[in-house]
C-alpha positions as CSV (number, residue, x, y, z in Angstrom):
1,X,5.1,5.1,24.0
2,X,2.0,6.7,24.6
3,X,-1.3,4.4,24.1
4,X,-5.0,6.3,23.5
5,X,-8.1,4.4,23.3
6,X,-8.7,2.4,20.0
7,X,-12.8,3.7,20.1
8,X,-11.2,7.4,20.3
9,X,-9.9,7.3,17.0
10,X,-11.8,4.6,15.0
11,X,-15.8,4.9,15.8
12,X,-17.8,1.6,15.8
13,X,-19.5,2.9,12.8
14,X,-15.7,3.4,10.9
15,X,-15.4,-0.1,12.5
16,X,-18.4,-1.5,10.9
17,X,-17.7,0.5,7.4
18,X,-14.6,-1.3,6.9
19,X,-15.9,-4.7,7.9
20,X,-18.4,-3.9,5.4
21,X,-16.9,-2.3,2.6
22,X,-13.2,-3.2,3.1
23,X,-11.7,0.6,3.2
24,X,-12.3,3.4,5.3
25,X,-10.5,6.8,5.6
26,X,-9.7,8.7,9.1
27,X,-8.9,12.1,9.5
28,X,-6.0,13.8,11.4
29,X,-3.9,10.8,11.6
30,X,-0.8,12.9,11.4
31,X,-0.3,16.5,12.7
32,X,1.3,19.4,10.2
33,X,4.3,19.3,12.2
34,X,4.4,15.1,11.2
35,X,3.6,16.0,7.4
36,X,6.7,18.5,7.5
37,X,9.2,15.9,9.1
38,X,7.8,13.3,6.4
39,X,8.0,16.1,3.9
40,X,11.6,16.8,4.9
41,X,12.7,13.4,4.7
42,X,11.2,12.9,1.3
43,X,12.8,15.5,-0.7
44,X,15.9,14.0,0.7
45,X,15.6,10.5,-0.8
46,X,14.3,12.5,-3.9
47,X,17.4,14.6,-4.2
48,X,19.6,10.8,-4.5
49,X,17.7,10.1,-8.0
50,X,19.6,13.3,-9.3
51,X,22.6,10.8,-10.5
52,X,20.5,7.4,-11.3
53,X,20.5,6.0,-14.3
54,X,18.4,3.0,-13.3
55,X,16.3,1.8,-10.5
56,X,18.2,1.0,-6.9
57,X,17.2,-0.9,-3.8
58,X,15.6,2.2,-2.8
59,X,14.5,4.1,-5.5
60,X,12.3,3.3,-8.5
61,X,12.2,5.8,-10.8
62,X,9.9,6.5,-13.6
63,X,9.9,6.1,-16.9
64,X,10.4,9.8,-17.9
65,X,13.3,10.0,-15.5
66,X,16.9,11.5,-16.6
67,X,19.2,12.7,-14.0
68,X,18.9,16.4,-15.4
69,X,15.2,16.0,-14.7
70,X,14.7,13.3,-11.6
71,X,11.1,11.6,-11.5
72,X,10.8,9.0,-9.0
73,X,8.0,6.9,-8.7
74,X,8.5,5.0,-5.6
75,X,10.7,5.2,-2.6
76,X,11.0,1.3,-1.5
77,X,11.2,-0.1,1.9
78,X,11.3,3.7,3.9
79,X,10.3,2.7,7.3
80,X,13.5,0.3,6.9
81,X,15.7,3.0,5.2
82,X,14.8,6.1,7.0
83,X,14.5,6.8,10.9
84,X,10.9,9.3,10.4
85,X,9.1,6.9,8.5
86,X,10.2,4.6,11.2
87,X,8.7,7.2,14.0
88,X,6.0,7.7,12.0
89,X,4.7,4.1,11.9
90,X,4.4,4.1,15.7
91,X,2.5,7.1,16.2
92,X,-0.4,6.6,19.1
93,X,-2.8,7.7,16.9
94,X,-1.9,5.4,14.4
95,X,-1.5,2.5,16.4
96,X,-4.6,3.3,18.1
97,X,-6.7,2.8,14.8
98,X,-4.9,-0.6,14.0
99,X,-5.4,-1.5,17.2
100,X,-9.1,-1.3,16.7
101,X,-9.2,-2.5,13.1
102,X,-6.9,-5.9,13.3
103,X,-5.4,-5.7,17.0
104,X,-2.8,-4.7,19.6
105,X,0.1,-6.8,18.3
106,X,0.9,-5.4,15.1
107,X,4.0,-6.0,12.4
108,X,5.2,-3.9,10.0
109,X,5.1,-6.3,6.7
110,X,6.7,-4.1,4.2
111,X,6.6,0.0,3.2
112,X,6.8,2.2,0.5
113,X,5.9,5.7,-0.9
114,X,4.3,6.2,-4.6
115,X,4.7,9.8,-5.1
116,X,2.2,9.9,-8.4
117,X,4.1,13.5,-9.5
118,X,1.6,15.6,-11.1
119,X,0.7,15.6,-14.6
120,X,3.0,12.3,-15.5
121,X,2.6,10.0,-12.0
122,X,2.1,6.8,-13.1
123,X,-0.8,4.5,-12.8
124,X,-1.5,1.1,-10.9
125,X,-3.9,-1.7,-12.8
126,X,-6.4,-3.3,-10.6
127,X,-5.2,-6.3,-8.2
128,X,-5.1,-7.2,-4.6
129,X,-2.1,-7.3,-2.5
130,X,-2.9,-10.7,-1.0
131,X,-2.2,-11.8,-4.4
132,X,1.6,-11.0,-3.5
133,X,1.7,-12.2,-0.2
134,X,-1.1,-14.5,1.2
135,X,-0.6,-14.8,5.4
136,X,-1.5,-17.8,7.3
137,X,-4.6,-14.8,8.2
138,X,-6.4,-12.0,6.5
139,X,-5.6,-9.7,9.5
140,X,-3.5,-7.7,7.3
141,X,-3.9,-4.2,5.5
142,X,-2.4,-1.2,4.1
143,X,-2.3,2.4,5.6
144,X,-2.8,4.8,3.1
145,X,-0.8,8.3,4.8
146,X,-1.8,11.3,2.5
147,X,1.2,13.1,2.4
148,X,-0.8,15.9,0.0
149,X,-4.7,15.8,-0.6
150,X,-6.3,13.3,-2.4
151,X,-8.7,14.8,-4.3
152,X,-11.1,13.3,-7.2
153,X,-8.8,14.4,-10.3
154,X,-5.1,13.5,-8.6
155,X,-5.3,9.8,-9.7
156,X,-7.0,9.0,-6.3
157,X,-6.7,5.3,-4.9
158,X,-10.0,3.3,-6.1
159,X,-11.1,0.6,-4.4
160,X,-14.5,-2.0,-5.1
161,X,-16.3,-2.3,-1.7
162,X,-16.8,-5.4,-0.8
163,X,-14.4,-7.2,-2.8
164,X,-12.0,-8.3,0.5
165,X,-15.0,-11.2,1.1
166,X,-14.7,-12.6,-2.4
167,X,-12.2,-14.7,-4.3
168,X,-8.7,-14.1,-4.8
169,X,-8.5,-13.4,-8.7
170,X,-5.5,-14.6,-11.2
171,X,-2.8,-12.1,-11.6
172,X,-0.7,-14.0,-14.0
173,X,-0.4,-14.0,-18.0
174,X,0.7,-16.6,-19.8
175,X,2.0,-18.3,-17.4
176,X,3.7,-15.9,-14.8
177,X,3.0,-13.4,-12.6
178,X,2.3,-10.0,-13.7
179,X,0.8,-8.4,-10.4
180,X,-2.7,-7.6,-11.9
181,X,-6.1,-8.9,-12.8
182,X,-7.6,-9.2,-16.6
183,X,-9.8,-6.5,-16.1
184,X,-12.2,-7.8,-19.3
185,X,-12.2,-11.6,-18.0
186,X,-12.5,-11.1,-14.1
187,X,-16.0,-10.4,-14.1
188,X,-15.8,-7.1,-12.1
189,X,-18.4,-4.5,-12.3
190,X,-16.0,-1.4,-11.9
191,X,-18.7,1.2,-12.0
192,X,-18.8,0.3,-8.4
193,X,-15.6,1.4,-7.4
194,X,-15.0,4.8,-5.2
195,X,-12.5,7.4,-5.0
196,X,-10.3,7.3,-1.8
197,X,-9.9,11.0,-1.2
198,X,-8.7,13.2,2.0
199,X,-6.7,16.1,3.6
200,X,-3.1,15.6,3.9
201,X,-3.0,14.4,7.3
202,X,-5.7,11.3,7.0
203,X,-5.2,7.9,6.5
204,X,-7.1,5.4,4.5
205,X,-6.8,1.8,5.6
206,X,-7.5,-1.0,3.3
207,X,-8.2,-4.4,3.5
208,X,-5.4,-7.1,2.0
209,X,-7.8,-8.5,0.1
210,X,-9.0,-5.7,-1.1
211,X,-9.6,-4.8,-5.3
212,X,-8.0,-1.3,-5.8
213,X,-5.9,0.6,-8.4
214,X,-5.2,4.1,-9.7
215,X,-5.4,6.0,-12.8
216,X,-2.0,8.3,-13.6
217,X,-2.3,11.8,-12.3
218,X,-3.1,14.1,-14.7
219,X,-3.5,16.6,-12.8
220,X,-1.2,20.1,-11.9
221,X,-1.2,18.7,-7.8
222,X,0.8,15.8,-6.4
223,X,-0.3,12.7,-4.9
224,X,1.8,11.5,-2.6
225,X,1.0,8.3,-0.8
226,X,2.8,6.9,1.8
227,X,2.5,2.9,2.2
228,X,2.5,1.0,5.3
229,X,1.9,-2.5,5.0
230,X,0.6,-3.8,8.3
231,X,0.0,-7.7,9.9
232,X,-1.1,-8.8,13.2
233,X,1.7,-10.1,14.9
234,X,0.3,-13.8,14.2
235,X,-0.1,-13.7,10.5
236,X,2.4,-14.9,9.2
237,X,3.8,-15.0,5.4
238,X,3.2,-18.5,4.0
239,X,6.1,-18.1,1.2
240,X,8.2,-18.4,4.2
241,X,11.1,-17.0,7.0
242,X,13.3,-16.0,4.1
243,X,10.9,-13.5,3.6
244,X,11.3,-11.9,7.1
245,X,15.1,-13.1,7.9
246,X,15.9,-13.9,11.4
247,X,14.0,-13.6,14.5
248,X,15.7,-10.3,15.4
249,X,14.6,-9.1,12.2
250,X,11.0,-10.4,12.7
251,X,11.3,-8.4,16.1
252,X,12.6,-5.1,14.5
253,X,9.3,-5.1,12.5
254,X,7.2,-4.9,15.6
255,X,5.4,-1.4,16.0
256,X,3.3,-1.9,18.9
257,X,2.3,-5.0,21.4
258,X,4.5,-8.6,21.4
259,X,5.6,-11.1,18.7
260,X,4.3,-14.6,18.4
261,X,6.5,-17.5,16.7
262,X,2.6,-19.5,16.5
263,X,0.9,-18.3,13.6
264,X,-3.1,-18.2,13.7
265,X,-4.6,-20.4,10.6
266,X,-7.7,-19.1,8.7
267,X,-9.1,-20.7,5.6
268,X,-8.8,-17.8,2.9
269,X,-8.7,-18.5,-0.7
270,X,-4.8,-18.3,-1.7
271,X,-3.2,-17.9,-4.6
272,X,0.9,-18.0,-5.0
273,X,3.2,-15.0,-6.8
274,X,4.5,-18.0,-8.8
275,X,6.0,-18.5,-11.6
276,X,7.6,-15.4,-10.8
277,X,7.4,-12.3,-12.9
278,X,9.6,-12.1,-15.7
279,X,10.2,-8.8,-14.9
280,X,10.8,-8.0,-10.6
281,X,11.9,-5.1,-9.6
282,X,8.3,-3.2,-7.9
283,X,4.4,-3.6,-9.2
284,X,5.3,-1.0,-12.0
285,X,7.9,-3.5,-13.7
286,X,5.9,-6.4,-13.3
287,X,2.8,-4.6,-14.4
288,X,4.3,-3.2,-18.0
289,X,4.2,-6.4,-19.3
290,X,0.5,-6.9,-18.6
291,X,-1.6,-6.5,-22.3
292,X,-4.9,-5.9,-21.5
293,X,-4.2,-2.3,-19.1
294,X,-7.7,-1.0,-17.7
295,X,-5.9,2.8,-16.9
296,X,-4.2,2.3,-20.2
297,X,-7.0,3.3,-22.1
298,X,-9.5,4.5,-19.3
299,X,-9.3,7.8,-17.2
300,X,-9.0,7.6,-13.5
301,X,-12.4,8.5,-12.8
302,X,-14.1,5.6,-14.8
């Protein structure tokens, strides 16, 4: 695989942005030709919800969705399930900006695509994803890849700067995890948050610990995001090797440099997914049983 400089993709000032604030988006990640294959591929696993009934291993569907009209939310686990979003995820540019931002041996932790349909793409409440998987480091984050612009009125990702050097809030209710924060209780002054926006093409790359969320997409344009979850090759999930398999599965998760079987320890503040959630499935299961909903009541711009 071709290798480019990490400095010729991610300037020191990017660098020191996302130290800072947590987030930062770069441009021209992916070429039009990239966006087509992805594009390609997409409408593909799109065209299997024709015939669901229900949500698979693959595809989540939403609400709305009958299989005369097919609306899916998210496509689950795609650089497993499909061999371009499996390319994708070792593009040198791509690697090149990880590279700078957490370092050269690099693990793909887990993917998905939330296509946020216009006018009915469903929101996400406010939480961190270190709240679902806590590593043995904080070396960990999430590539944004804007499969369409993100623009300010297409239920845009929203993230509070800063708020990867703070605690690690509750996510549960009564008892169990629901995969998001009491917005009223937390504390969180969400005036502060800012719109994640780009050119199909870009990447934004957040921090694990970062507060985000999305209002639903009200919008006539689509929002499709796709997910890569990304861990330096020695963070390692503390809820254990069941969650990664065997070694030659660990392996098969490497996009760039070597694996390590010796995980680097940092003190982070941790908090565990358990009790589970009462209802599994994705984030949007788990997440319609939370009562107090910030994007429930509030448009995506607040």
């Amino acid at each position: 695989m071709d290798t480019l400089n990490p400095a010729s993709v991610v300037s020191d000032a990017q660098l020191a942005e996302y130290r800072e604030k947590g987030f930062i988006v770069v441009e021209d990640i992916f070429s039009a030709d990239d966006l087509k294959q992805m594009d390609d591929a997409l409408n593909g696993l799109i065209a299997e919800a024709r015939d669901l009934t229900e949500h698979t291993n693959v595809i989540d569907l939403e609400p709305t969705h009958t299989p005369e009209r097919p609306r899916v939310r998210r496509i689950k686990e795609p650089f497993l399930n499909h061999p371009v979003f499996n390319e994708m995820a070792k593009r040198p540019k791509l690697v090149a900006a990880l590279t700078a931002l957490i370092g050269p041996n690099l693990r793909m932790h887990g993917s998905k695509i939330n296509l946020k349909s216009a006018e009915y793409g469903s929101p996400v409440e406010w939480h961190q994803d270190w709240a679902f998987y806590p590593h043995t480091n904080d070396d960990v984050l999430a590539v944004g890849v804007m499969l369409d612009d993100m623009t300010d009125d297409n239920g845009p990702l929203l993230c509070i700067p800063g708020s990867h050097t703070g605690p690690t809030y509750d996510h549960h209710q009564d008892g169990h995890f629901v995969g998001a924060i009491d917005p009223e209780s937390s504390g969180i002054d969400f005036s502060t948050a800012e719109k994640i926006t780009g050119k199909a093409g870009s990447c934004s790359f957040h921090h694990v610990r970062m507060m985000h969320g999305s209002g639903q997409n009200t919008s006539g344009k689509d929002r499709r995001l796709l997910l890569f979850q990304v861990a330096a090759a020695d963070a390692w999930d503390i809820r254990g090797m069941d969650r990664i398999g065997s070694w030659d599965q660990f392996k098969k998760t490497m996009i760039a440099g070597e694996p390590t079987n010796e995980p680097r320890v940092v003190v982070t503040p941790i908090r565990l997914p358990y009790p589970e959630p009462l209802k599994k499935g994705s984030i949007y299961e788990s997440q319609t049983l939370v009562k107090n909903k910030y994007f429930g009541s509030k448009p995506a711009a607040e």
